[in-house]
C-alpha positions in Angstrom: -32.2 -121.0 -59.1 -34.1 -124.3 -59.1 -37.1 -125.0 -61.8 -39.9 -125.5 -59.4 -39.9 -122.1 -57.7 -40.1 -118.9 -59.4 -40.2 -115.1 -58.5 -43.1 -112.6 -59.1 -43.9 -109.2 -58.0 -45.3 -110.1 -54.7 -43.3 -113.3 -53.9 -42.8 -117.0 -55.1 -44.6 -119.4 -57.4 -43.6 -123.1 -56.0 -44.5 -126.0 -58.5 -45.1 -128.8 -56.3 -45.9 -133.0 -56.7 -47.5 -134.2 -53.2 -47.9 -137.8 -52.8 -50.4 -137.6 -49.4 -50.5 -140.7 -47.4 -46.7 -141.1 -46.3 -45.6 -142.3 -42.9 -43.8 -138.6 -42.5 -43.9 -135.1 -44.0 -40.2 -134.3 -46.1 -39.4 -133.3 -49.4 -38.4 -136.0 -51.4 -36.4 -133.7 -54.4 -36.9 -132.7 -57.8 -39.5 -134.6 -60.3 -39.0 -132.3 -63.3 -39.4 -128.9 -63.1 -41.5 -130.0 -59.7 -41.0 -130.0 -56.4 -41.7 -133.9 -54.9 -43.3 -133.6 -51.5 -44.5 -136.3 -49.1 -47.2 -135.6 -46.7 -48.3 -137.8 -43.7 -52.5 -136.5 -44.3 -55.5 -138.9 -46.3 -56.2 -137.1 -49.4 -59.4 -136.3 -47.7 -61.6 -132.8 -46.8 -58.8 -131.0 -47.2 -56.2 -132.4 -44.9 -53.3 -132.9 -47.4 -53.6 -129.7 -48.4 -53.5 -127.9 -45.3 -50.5 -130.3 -43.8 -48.6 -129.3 -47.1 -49.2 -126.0 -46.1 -48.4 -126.4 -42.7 -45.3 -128.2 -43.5 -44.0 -125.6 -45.6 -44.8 -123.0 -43.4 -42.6 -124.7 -41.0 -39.8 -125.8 -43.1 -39.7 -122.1 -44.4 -39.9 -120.4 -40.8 -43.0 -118.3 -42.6 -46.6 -118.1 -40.9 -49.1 -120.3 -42.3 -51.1 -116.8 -43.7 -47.8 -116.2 -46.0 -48.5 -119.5 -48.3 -51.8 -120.0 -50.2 -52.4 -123.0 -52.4 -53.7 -121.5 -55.5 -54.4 -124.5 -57.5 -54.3 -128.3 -57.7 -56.6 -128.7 -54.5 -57.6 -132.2 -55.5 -54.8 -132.9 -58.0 -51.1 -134.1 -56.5 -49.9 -131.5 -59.1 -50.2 -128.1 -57.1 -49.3 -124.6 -57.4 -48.7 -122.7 -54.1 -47.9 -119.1 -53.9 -45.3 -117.7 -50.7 -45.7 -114.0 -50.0 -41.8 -112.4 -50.1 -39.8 -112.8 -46.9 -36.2 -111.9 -47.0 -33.9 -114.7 -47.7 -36.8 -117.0 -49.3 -34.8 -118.2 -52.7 -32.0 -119.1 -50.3 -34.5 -121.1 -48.0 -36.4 -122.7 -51.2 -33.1 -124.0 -52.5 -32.6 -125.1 -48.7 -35.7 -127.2 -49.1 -33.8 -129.8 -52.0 -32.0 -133.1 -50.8 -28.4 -132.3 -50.2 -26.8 -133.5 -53.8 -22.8 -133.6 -52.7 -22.6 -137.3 -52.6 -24.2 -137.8 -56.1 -21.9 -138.4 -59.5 
C-alpha cells in the first residue's frame, strides 16, 4: 500500500499535492507521503478543485458523487475522501507512474 492513500470505515483518505495551471491533467507520482497531481484549471472559483475531482473520478471509473474534497480547498495540499468501491486500493496504486525502469 502506498503512503498517500489510506483506508477507513467508509472508504479512502487520498493525501494529495495539486499544482493547478498545467497544460494537461495526470498524476505526476509520489512527493512524500503525497500524491503529486497536475491539473489543467486557474486556481480560481473553484475550478481546480472541481477538475481534480473530475479527473479522479475518471481516472478511478467512480462517479463524481463518490469523491468529496474535504480539505485544502485553497491550499495545493488537499485531502479528498473516495466512498468504497470494490477494487479501489488496486486502482489507487494504478494511479502511480509505472516505476519498472527505475534503479
Amino acid at each position: 500500500m502506498s503512503s498517500f492513500y489510506h483506508a477507513t470505515g467508509e472508504g479512502y483518505v487520498l493525501r494529495l499535492l495539486v499544482v493547478p495551471g498545467a497544460s494537461r491533467n495526470e498524476v505526476v507520482g509520489l512527493h512524500g507521503d503525497r500524491l503529486k497531481v497536475r491539473v489543467a484549471a486557474a486556481p480560481e472559483k473553484g475550478a481546480a478543485n472541481r477538475k481534480l475531482l473530475d479527473f479522479l473520478a475518471k481516472t478511478l471509473g467512480l462517479p463524481k458523487k463518490a469523491l468529496l474534497l474535504t480539505s485544502g480547498a485553497q491550499s495545493r495540499e488537499k485531502v479528498v475522501v473516495v466512498q468504497t468501491s470494490p477494487d479501489l486500493a488496486v486502482r489507487l496504486e494504478k494511479l502511480l507512474p509505472d516505476r519498472s525502469g527505475q534503479a
